[in-house]
N, C-alpha and C positions, 0 to 999 in steps of 0.2 A: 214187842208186839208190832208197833209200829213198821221196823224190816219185815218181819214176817210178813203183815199183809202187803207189802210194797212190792214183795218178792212170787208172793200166791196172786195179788189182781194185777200188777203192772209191771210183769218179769221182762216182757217182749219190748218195754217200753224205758224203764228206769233201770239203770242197774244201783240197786239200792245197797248200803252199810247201814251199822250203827253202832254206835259207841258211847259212854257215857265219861263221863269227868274223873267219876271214881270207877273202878270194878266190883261190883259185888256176887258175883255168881249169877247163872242163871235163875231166875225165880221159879219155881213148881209150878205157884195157881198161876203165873203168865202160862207156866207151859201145857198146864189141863185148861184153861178157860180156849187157849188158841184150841188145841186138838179137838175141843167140845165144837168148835166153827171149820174143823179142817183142815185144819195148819199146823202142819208139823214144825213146832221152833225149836224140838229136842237137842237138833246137835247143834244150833246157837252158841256162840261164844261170850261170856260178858267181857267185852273189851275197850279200852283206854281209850279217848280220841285223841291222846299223845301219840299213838302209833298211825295217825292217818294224817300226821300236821304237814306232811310233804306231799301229798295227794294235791293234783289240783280241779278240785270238785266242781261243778255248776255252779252246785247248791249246797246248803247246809241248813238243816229245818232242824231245829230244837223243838224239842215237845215237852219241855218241863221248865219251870221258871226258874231252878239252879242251872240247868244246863245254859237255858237263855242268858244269865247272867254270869256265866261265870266260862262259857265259850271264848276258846281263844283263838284269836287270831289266825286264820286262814290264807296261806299266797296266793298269789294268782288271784283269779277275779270272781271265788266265790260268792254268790249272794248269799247271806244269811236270813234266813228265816224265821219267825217264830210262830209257831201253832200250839196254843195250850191246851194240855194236857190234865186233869189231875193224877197224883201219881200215888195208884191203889195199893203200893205197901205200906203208904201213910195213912191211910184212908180206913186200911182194914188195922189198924195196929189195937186202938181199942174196944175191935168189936171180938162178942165169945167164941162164936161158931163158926165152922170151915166153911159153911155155907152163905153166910152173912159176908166171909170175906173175899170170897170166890162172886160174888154178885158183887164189889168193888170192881175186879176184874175184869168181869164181864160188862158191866158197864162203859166201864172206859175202852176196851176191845173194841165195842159195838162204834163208839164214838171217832174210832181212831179207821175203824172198816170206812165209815161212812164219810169222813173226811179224806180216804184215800181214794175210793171211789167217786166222790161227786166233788169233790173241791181240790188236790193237787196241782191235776190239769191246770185250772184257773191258773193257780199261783204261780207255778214256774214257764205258763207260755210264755214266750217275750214276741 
């Protein structure tokens, strides 16, 4: 979700990725809670940040407390970041309804909107 809005509010500005530790697929309710706000993240990839470890990035902003801990090592002079996240597949695991789990989603969506618009800026001026 996170690229998605990086790529929908600050295309002209950031050229954003994302990757995670493990792969697990795309997730569905990421991909109807984004489309419910606009954002097509359908043809998204779930991919490796093994495959970005020669990249030499600005920045690296982890949005989940495994990814935070468990981020490796980047060359060159990337800052690492961290901006928490909770992470709504955990979130919705014991709840009954599509609906109940779909507003984890959207939750953290909304949270992840709002910090890409009014707070990235902040953190990576130098």
């Amino acid at each position: 979700m996170a690229e998605g809005w990086t790529k929908f509010l600050k295309k002209d500005e950031i050229e954003a990725y994302s990757a995670g530790i493990e792969t697990h697929g795309l997730n569905p309710y990421a991909v109807k809670v984004m489309a419910e706000s606009g954002v097509d993240i359908s043809n998204h990839k779930s991919t490796n940040v093994k495959d970005f470890i020669d990249v030499d990035f600005d920045y690296v902003i982890t949005v989940c407390g495994h990814a935070n801990e468990n981020c490796p090592v980047f060359p060159g002079n990337a800052k690492i970041i961290h901006v928490g996240f909770d992470d709504p597949p955990t979130l919705a695991l014991e709840l009954k309804t599509e609906e109940e789990k779909l507003n984890c989603y959207r939750r953290v969506r909304d949270e992840i909107k709002n910090f890409i618009e009014k707070k990235l800026a902040e953190i990576i001026k130098d």
